[in-house]
C-alpha positions in Angstrom: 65.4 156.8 90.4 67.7 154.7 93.0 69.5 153.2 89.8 70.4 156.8 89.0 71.0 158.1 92.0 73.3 155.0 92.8 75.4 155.7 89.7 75.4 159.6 90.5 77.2 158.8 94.4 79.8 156.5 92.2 80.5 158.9 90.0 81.3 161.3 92.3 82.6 159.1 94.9 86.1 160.9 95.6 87.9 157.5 94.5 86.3 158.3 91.1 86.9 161.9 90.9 90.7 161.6 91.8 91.2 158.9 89.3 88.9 160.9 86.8 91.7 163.6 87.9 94.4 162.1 87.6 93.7 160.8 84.0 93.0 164.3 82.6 95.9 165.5 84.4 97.8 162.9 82.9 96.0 163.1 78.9 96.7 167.1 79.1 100.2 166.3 80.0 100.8 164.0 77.5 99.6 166.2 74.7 101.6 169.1 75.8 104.6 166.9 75.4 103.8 165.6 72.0 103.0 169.4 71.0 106.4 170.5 72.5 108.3 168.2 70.3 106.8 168.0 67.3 106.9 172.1 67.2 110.8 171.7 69.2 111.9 168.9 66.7 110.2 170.5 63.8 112.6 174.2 64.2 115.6 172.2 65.4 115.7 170.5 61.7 116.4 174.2 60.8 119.5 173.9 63.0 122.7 175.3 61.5 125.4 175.6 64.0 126.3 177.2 66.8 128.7 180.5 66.9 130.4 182.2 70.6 127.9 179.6 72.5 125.0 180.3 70.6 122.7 177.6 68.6 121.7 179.2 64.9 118.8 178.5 63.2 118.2 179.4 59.4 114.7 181.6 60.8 114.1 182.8 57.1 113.6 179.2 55.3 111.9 178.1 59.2 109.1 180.8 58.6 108.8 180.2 54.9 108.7 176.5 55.1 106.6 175.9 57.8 105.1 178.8 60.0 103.9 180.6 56.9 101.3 177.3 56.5 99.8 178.6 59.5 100.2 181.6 61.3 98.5 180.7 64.3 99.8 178.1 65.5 103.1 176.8 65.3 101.8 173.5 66.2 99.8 173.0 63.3 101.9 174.6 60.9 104.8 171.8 62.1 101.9 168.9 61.5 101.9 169.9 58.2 105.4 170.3 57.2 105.7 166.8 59.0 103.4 165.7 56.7 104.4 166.8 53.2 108.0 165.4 54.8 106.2 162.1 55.0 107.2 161.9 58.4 103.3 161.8 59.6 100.4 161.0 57.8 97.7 162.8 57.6 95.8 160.3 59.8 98.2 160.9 62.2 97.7 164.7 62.3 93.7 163.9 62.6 94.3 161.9 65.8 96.4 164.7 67.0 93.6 167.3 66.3 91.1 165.4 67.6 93.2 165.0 71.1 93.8 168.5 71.0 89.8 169.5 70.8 89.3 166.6 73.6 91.6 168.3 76.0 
């Protein structure tokens, strides 16, 4: 029961729950960045121009093309148009899910 109780006081040690902190802080972060630019980068291919300061997007193909694949989430609907565009694999897009259900 010491054992136990040893590696319970380590764990929660407030060295080891700041860094334990600090990494999540850091993992969520880093997701929300990937997810930002891979829906961000995804739309801005449907870029067209810009007209009296404003950027113009073709919304119509944007929609059909890729939010139509899913509804839900922009996110994955991107992953999957990046992926028909060979631009990720599907691996790729499984790592990405799998961080996402880890956060």
């Amino acid at each position: 029961m010491d054992e136990y109780a040893d590696k319970l006081h380590a764990k929660l040690a407030p060295e080891s729950v700041g860094l334990t902190l600090i990494r999540a802080g850091s993992f969520l972060s880093a997701y929300e960045l990937i997810k930002s630019e891979v829906v961000g980068g995804v739309h801005d291919f449907f870029w067209r121009g810009c007209k009296d300061g404003q950027n113009l997007y073709d919304e119509i193909s944007y929609r059909e093309d890729v939010t139509n694949r899913n509804p839900k989430s922009k996110f994955r609907a991107s992953c999957a148009w990046l992926v028909e565009m060979q631009a990720l694999t599907v691996e790729q897009v499984a790592i990405l899910e799998e961080i996402y259900r880890h956060r």
